[in-house]
C-alpha positions as CSV (number, residue, x, y, z in Angstrom):
1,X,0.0,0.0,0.0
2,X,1.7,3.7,-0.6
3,X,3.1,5.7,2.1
4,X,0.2,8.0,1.1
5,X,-2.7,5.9,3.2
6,X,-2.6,6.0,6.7
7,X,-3.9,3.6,8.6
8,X,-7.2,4.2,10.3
9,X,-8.5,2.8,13.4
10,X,-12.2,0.7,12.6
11,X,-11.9,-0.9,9.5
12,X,-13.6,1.0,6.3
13,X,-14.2,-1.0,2.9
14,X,-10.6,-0.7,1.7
15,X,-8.4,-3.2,0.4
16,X,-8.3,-5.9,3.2
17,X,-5.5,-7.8,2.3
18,X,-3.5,-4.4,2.8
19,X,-5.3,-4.1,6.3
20,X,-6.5,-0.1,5.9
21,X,-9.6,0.9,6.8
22,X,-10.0,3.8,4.5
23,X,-9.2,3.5,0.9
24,X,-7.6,6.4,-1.1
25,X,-11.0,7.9,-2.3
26,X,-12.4,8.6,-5.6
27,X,-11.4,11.8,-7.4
28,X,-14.1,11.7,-10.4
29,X,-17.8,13.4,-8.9
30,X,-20.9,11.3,-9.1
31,X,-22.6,11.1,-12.8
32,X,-25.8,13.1,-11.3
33,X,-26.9,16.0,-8.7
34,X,-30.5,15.6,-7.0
35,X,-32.5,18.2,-4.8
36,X,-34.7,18.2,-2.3
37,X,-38.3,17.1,-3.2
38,X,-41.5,19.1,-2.9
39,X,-42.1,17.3,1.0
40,X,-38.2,18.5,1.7
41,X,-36.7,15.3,1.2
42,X,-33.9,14.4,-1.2
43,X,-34.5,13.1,-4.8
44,X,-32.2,11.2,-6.5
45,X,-31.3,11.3,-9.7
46,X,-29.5,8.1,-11.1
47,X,-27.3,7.5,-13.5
48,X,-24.6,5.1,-14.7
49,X,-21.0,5.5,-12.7
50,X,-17.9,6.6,-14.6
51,X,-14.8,4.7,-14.6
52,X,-14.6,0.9,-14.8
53,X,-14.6,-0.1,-11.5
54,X,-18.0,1.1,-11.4
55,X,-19.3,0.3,-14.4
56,X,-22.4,-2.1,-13.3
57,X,-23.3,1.2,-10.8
58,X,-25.8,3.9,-10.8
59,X,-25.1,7.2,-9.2
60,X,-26.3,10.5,-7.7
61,X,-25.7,13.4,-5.9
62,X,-28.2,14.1,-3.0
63,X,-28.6,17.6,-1.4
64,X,-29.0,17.2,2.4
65,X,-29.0,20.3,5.0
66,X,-25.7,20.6,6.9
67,X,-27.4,21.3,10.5
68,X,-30.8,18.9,10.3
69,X,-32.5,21.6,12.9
70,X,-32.3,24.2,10.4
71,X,-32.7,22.8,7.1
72,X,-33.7,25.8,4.8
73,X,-29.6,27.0,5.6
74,X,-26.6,25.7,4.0
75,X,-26.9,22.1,2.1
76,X,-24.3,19.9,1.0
77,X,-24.0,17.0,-0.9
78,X,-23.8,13.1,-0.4
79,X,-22.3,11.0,-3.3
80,X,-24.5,7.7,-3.7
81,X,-24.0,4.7,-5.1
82,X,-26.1,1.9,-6.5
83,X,-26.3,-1.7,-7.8
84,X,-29.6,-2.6,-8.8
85,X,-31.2,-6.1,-8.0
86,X,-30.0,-8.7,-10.7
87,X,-33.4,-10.2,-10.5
88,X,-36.0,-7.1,-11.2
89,X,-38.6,-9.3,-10.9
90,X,-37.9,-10.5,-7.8
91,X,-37.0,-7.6,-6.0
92,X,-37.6,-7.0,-2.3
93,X,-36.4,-3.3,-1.8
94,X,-33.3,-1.4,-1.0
95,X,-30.7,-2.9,1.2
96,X,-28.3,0.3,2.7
97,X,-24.6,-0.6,3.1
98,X,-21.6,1.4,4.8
99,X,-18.3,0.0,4.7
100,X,-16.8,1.3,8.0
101,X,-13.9,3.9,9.1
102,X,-14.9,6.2,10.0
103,X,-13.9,7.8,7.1
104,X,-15.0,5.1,4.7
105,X,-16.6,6.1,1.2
106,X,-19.2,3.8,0.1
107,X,-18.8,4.9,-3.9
108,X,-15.2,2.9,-3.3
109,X,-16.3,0.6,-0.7
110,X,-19.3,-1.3,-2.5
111,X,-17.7,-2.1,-5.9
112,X,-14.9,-3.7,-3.9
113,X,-16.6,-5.5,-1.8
114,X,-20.3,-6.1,-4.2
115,X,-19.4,-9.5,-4.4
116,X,-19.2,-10.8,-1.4
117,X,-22.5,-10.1,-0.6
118,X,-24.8,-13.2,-0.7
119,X,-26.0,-14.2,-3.4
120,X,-29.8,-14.0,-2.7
121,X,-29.3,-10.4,-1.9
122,X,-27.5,-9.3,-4.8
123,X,-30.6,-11.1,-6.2
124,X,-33.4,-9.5,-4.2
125,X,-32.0,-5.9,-3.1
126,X,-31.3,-3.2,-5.0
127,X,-27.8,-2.0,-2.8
128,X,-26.8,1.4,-2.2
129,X,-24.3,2.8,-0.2
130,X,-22.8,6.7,-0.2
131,X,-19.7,8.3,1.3
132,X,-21.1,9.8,4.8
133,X,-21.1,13.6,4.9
134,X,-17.1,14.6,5.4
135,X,-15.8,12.0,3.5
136,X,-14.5,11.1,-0.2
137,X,-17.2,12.6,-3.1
138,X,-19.6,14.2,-0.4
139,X,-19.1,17.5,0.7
140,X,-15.8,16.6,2.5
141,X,-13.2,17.8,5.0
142,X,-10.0,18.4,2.8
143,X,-6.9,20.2,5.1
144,X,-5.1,20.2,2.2
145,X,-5.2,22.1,-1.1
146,X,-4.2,18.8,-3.4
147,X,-3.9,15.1,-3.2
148,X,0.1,15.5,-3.8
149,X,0.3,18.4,-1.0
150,X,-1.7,15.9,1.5
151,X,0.3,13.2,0.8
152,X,3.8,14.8,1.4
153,X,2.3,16.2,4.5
154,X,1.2,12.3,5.8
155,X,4.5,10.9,4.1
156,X,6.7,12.5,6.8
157,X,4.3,11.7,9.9
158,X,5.5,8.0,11.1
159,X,2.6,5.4,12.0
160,X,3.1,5.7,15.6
161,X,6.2,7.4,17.3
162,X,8.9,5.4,19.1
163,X,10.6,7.5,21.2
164,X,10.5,10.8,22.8
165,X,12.1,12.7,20.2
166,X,9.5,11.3,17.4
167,X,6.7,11.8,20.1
168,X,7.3,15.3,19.8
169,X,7.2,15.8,16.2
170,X,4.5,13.4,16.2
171,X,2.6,15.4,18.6
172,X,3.5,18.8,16.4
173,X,2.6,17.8,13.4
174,X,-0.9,16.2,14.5
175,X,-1.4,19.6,15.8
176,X,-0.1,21.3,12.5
177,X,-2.9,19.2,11.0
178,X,-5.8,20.4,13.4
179,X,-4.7,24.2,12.5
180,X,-5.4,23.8,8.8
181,X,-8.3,21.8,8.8
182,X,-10.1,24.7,11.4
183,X,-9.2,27.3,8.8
184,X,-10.7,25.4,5.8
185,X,-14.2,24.8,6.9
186,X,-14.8,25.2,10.6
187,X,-18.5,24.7,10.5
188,X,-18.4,21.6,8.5
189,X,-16.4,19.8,10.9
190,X,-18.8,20.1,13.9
191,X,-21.7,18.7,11.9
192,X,-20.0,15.2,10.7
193,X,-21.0,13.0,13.5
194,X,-22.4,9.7,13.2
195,X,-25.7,11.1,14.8
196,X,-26.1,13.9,11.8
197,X,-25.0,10.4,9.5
198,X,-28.1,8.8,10.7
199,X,-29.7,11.3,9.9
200,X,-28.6,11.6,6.5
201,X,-29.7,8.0,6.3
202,X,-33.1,8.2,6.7
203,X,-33.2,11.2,4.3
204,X,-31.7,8.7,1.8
205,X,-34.6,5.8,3.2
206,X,-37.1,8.4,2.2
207,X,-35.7,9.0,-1.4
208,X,-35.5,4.9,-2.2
209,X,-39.4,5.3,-1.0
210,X,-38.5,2.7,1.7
211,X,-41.2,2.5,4.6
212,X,-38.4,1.3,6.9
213,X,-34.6,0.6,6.4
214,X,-32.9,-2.7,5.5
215,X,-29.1,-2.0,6.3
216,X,-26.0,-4.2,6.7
217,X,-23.4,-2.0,8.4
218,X,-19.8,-3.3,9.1
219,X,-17.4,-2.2,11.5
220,X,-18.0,1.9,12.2
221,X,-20.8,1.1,10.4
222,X,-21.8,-1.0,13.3
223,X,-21.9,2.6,15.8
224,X,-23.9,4.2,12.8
225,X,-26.7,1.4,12.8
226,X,-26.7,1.3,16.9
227,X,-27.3,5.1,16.2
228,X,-29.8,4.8,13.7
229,X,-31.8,2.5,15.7
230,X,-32.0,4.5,18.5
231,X,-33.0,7.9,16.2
232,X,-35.4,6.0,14.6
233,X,-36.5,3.3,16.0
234,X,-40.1,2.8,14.5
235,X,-38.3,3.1,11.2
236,X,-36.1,-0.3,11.8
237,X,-37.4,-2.9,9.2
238,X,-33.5,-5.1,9.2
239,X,-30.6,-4.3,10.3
240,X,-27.3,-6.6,10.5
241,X,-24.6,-5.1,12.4
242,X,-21.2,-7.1,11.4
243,X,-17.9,-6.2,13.7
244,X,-19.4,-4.4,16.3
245,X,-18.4,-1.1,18.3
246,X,-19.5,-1.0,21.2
247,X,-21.3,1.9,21.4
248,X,-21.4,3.6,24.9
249,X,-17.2,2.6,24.9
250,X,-17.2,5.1,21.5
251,X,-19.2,7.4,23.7
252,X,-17.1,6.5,27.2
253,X,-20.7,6.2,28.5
254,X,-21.7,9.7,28.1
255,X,-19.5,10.6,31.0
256,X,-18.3,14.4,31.1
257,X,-14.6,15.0,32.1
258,X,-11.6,14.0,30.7
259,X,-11.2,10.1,30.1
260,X,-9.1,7.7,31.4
261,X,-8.3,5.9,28.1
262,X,-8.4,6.4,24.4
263,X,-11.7,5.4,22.2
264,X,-9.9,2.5,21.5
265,X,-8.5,1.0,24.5
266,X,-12.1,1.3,25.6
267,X,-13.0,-0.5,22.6
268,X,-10.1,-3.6,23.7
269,X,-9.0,-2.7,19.9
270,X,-5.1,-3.3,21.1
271,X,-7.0,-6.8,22.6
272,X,-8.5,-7.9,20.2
273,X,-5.6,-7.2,17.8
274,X,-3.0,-9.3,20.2
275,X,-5.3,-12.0,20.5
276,X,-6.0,-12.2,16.6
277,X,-2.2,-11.9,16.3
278,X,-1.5,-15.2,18.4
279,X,-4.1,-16.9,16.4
280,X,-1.9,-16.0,13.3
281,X,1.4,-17.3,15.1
282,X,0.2,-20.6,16.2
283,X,-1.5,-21.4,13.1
284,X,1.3,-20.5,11.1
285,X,3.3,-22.3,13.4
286,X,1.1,-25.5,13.3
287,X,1.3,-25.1,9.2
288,X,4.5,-26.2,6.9
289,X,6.3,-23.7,5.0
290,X,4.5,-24.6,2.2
291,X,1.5,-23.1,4.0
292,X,2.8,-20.4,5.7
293,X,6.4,-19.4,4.9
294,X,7.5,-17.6,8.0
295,X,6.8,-20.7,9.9
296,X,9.2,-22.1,12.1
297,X,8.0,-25.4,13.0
298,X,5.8,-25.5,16.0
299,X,3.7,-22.1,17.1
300,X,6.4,-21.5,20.6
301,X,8.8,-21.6,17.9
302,X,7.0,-18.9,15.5
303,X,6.2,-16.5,17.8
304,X,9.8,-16.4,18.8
305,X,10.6,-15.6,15.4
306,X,8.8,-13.1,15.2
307,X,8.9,-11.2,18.5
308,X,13.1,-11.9,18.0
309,X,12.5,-9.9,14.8
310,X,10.7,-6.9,15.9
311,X,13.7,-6.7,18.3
312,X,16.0,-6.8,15.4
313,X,14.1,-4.2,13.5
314,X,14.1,-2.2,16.3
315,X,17.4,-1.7,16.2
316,X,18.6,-1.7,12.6
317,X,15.6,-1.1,10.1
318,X,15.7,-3.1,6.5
319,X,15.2,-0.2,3.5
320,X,12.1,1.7,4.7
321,X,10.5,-1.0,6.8
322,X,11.0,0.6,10.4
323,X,9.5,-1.2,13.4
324,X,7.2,1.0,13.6
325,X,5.9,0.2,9.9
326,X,6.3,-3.4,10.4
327,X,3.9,-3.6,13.6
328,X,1.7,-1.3,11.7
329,X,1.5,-3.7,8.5
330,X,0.9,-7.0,10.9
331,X,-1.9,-4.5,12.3
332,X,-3.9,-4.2,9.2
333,X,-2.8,-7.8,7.6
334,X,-4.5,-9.4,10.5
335,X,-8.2,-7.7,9.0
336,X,-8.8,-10.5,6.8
337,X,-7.7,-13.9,7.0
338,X,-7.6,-14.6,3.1
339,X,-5.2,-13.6,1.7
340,X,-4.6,-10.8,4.0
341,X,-2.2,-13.5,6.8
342,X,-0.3,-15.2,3.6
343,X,0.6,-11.7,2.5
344,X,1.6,-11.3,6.9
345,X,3.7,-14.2,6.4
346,X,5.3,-12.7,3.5
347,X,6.2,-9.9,4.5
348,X,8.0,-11.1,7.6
349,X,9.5,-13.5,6.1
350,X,11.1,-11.1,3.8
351,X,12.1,-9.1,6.4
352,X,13.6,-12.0,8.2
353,X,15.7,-12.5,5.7
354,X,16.9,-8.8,5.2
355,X,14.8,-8.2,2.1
356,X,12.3,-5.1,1.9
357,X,9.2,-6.6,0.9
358,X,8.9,-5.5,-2.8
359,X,4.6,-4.3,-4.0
360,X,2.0,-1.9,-2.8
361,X,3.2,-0.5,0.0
362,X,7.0,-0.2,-0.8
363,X,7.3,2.8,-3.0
364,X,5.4,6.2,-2.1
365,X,3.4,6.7,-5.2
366,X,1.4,10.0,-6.7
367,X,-2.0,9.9,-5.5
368,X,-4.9,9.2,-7.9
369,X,-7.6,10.6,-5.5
370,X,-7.7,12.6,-2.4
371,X,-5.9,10.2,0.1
372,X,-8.6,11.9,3.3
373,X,-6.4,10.3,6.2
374,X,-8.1,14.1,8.4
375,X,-11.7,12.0,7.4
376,X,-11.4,10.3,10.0
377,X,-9.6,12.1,12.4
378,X,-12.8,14.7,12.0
379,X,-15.1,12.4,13.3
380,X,-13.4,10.9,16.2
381,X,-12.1,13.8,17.2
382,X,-15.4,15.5,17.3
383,X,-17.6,13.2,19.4
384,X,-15.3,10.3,21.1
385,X,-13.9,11.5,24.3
386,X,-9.7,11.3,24.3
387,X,-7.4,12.5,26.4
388,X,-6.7,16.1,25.6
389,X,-2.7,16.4,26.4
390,X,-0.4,14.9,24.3
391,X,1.5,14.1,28.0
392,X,-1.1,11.7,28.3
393,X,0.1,9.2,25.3
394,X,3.6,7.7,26.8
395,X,1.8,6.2,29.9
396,X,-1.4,4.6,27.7
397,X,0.9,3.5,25.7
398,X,2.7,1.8,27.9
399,X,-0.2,0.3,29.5
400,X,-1.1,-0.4,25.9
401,X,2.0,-2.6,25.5
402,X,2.0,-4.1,28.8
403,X,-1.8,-5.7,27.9
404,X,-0.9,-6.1,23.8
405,X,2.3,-6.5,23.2
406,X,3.4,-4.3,20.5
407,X,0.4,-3.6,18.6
408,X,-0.7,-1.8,21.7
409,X,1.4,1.2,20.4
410,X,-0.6,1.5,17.2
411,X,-4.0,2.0,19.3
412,X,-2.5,4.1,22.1
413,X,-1.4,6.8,19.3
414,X,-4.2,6.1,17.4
415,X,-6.3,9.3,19.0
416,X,-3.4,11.4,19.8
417,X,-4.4,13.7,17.2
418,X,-7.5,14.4,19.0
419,X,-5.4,16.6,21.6
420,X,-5.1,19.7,19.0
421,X,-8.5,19.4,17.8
422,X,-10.9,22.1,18.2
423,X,-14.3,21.1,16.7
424,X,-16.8,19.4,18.9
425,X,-19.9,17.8,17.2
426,X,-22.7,20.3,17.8
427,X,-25.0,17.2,18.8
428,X,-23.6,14.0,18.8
429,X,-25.9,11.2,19.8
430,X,-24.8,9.7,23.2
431,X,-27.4,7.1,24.2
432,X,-29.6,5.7,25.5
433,X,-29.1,2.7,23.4
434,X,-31.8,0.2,24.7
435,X,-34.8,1.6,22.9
436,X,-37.4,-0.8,21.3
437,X,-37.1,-1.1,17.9
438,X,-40.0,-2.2,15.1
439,X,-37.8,-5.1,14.6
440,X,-34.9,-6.8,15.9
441,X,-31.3,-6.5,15.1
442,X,-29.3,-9.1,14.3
443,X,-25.3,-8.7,15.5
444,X,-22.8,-10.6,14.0
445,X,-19.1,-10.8,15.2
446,X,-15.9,-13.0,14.6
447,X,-14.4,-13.9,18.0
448,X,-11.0,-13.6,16.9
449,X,-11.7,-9.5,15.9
450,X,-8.3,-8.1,15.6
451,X,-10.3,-4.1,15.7
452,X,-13.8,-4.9,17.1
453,X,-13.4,-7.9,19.6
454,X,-16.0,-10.5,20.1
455,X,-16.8,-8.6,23.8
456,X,-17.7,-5.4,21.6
457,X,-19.9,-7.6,19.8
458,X,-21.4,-9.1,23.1
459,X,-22.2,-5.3,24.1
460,X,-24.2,-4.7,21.1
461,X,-26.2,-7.2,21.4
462,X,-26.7,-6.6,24.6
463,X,-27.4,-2.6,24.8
464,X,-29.5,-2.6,22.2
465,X,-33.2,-3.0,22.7
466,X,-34.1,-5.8,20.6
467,X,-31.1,-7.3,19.3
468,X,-29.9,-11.2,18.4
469,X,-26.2,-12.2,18.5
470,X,-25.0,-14.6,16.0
471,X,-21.2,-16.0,16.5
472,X,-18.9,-16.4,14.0
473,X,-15.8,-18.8,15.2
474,X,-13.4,-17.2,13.3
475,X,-10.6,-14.9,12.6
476,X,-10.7,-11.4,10.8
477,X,-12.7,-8.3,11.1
478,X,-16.4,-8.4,10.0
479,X,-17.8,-11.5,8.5
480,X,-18.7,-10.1,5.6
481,X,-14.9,-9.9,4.8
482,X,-13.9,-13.0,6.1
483,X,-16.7,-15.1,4.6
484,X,-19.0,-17.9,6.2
485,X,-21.6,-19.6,4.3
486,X,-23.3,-20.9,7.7
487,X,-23.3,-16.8,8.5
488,X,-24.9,-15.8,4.9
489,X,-27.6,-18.2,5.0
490,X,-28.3,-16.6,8.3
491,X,-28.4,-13.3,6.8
492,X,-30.3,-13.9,4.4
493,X,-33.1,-15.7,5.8
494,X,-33.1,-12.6,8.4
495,X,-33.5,-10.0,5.6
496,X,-36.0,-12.0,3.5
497,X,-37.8,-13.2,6.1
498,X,-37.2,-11.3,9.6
499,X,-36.6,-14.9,11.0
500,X,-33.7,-14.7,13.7
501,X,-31.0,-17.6,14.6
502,X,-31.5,-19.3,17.0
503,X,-30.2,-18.4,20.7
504,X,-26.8,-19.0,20.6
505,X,-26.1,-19.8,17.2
506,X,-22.9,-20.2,16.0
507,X,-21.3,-20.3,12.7
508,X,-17.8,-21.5,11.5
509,X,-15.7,-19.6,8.7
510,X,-15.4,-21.3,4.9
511,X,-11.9,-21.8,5.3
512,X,-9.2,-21.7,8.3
513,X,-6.2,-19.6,7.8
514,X,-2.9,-21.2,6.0
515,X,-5.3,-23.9,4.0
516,X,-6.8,-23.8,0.3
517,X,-9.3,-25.9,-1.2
518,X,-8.1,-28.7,-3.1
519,X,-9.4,-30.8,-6.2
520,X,-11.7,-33.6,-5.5
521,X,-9.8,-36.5,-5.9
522,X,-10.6,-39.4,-7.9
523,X,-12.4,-41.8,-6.0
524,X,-11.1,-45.5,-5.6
525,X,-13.8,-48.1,-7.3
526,X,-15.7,-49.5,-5.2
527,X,-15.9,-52.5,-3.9
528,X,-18.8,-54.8,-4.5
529,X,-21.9,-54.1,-2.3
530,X,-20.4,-51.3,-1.2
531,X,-22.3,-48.1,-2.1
532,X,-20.6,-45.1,-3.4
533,X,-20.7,-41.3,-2.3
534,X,-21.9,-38.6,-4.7
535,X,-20.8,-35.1,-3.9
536,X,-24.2,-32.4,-4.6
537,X,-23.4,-29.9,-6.7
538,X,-21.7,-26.7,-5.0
539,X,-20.6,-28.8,-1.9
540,X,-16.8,-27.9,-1.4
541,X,-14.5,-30.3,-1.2
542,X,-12.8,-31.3,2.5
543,X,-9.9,-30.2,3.4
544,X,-5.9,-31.0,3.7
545,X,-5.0,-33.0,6.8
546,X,-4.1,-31.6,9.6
547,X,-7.2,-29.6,9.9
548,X,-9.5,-32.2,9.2
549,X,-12.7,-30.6,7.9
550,X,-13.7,-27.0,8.8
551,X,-17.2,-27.4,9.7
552,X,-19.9,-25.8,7.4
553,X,-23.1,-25.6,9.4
554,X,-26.3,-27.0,6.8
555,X,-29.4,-25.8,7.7
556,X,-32.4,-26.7,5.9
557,X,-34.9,-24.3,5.5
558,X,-32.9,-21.2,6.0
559,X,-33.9,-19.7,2.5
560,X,-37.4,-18.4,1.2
561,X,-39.3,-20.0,-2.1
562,X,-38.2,-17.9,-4.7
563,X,-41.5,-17.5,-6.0
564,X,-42.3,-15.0,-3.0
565,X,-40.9,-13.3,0.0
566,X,-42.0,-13.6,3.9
567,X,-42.2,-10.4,5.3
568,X,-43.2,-12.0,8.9
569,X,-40.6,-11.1,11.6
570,X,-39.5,-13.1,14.6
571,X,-38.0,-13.0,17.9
């Protein structure tokens, strides 16, 4: 990935083999501008995307009021996106989608990640998606008066800063970055937060003509459906919330005061991450080299290796791959398990050797689009409660490393930039969270979540007022990212239907980390009287010993007839 993306806490639609939770954004404007409509809602106006990668989308511009309790003031605009159902006659509405950050653009986020929706969905649902107000094609915070000017700024700003002496220039040019962005548009910055988001939403809801709203939301998307079901809560129809925040940790309970920790040591981020990072170790360590190549032959043995190289790099960087950079990449590769911990391995392996891992990532490169790394940093900063002196950052830190090891640093710096900020969201949403919905929502975590731990994903379910918790046993973050058939059958029988899983329910991913399907092999002829196995079309193939097979739970029933849709919804 170039030195011109920084890595964002909460996971956005980007790339996740790279691990960065917002993507470079898109430079091109949408096809199409809407107003608002004679009732004072939005309009949308589609029409086909430019540029290949969004070739099969629709888009539009829509014109939303910057401060929601005065609407006939300033407006600004929301890029949206589109993929209409691939089964018109079959269609069952429009399905919202945001891809996370915060800071994440949905006009990038949903053509990358389109096909891993379910299959019945991209059937059913027309799917739209839009970069949040602040961000990418919208009416966005830019600090910066060109992509190349941002990215020189960020390319001399280290991932995290080891040592005093980087602290302080860490520290200085965090608060260099807070000075520019209040001069470019100081009222823009303290209407950005998630709450003015959901708001945005349901202005969107309206235009689809959507009675309620059918939304998958991943990662900070998670906060922004909490939110939205808490706004709005008559308005619920279904709502999947995949890699969860946990929303009064984002909010440090509503508590005035200065906080004790960071948003996301709250959050267990740093957690999650070390115990996602172990998982990597020991099953690269359990794998040959064939399967993982920075193995070293049992999982002790591994994570020797690797904790004996961050020493090394420590000390004596190879080319431009500090230790600083290296924890960072381990950070984001840990996101998604295919092919994002073979590219891990990879990259240590190089580095074990002395080799600067050659690709994306190596070279700083001219940015296409507006790289928005200050996207994010606007929204935090404006509604999550930090620390506010840059004194503060050595001790979390070291408490940090003391629970994570050394991704702990990563998280502890994570917010540091909030300590020169001055905007403060004009009326962020801070709770209550438990308020009774129209329907249920149905929470979906990984419980090996290397951003949004499983225990985030426990406290959704949890502070929400009617909310079902579906497990995926798995590594990654979200499982839309890291897929699960068992977890899409779920899904979709919840958004077609309203039928929950059952109490309890778990799911397994489609494939544990360090092992690829292989071809069916021929089968032996069998022996007389002996009957013979036929594999259904679509079933996948088992496994390579020593993993056995990685169980795919079959449930019958979990899909409507196609000839109609259920609209009953259960608890």
């Amino acid at each position: 990935m170039p030195r011109t993306v920084v890595r964002i806490p909460l996971r956005g639609a980007a790339s996740a083999a790279a691990g960065a939770l917002v993507m470079l954004l898109g430079a091109a404007g949408p096809a199409s501008a809407g107003g608002p409509g004679g009732d004072g809602g939005v309009v949308l106006r589609w029409k086909p995307c430019e540029g290949q990668a969004r070739a099969a989308f629709d888009c539009a511009v829509a014109n939303v009021p910057l401060d929601h309790t005065r609407p006939a003031d300033r407006t600004i605009e929301l890029a949206v996106i589109r993929h209409r159902a691939a089964e018109p006659a079959e269609r069952a509405g429009t399905l919202f989608f945001n891809p996370g950050g915060p800071g994440g653009p949905g006009t990038v986020g949903l053509p990358e990640l389109y096909e891993k929706f379910p299959r019945e969905l991209r059937d059913r649902y027309d799917i739209v998606s839009w970069d949040p107000r602040g961000v990418g094609e919208s009416t966005a915070v830019r600090c910066f008066a060109s992509a190349q000017e941002a990215a020189a700024w960020h390319a001399e700003v280290p991932t995290f800063p080891v040592g005093e002496r980087e602290q302080r220039a860490f520290a200085a040019s965090y608060a260099d970055l807070a000075r520019r962005c209040e001069r470019d548009d100081p009222e823009l910055l303290r209407h950005i937060s998630t709450a003015d988001t959901a708001r945005d939403l349901d202005l969107l809801r309206r235009a689809t003509g959507e009675e309620r709203l059918h939304y998958w939301g991943i990662s900070y998307g998670t906060l922004l459906g909490a939110t939205y079901a808490n706004l709005f809560p008559e308005r619920v129809g279904r709502l999947v919330v995949d890699g969860n925040v946990d929303p009064r940790a984002w909010v440090n309970g509503g508590a005035t005061g200065e906080p004790e920790l960071n948003t996301f040591l709250r959050l267990g981020s740093h957690l999650g991450s070390a115990g996602t990072l172990a998982q990597f170790l020991d099953h690269c360590g359990r794998a040959p080299v064939t399967g993982c190549v920075f193995s070293a032959g049992s999982p002790a043995a591994t994570r020797a290796k690797y904790d004996s190289l961050l020493r090394r790099l420590a000390k004596r960087p190879v080319g431009e791959w500090t230790y600083a950079r290296t924890v960072s990449e381990v950070r984001g590769g840990l996101y998604t398990v295919h092919p994002g911990w073979a590219g891990i391995a990879d990259t240590l392996e190089g580095l074990w050797a002395g080799r600067a891992p050659v690709g994306p990532g190596t070279v700083a490169a001219e940015p296409a689009r507006y790289p928005g790394f200050e996207q994010s940093t606007a929204v935090i900063c404006a509604e999550s409660p930090n620390p506010a002196s840059p004194d503060r950052y050595p001790g979390l830190e070291r408490r940090a490393v003391t629970e994570a090891g050394a991704l702990g640093s990563w998280w502890a710096w994570a917010t540091e930039p909030c300590t020169a900020w001055q905007a403060r969201a004009a009326r962020p949403y801070t709770g209550p969270w438990d308020r009774t919905t129209a329907h249920p929502v149905l929470v979906v975590n990984p419980t090996h979540d290397p951003s949004t731990p499983y225990a985030s994903g426990r406290a959704m379910a949890a502070q929400l007022g009617r909310a079902r918790l579906l497990t995926l046993d798995g590594y990654g973050h979200t499982a839309l990212d890291n897929p699960s058939a068992c977890v899409g059958r779920h899904v979709v029988r919840y958004f077609l239907t309203g039928a929950l899983p059952p109490e309890g329910a778990r799911c397994a991913q489609d494939l544990p980390p360090f092992v690829e399907r292989i071809p069916e092999p021929t089968a032996p002829p069998a022996s007389a009287g002996t009957p013979t196995r036929t594999r259904s079309p679509g079933e996948a193939p088992e496994l390579r010993a020593p993993y056995g097979v990685w169980p795919q739970e079959v449930v019958s029933g979990l899909l409507p007839p196609r000839g109609g849709v259920r609209t009953d919804a259960r608890r």
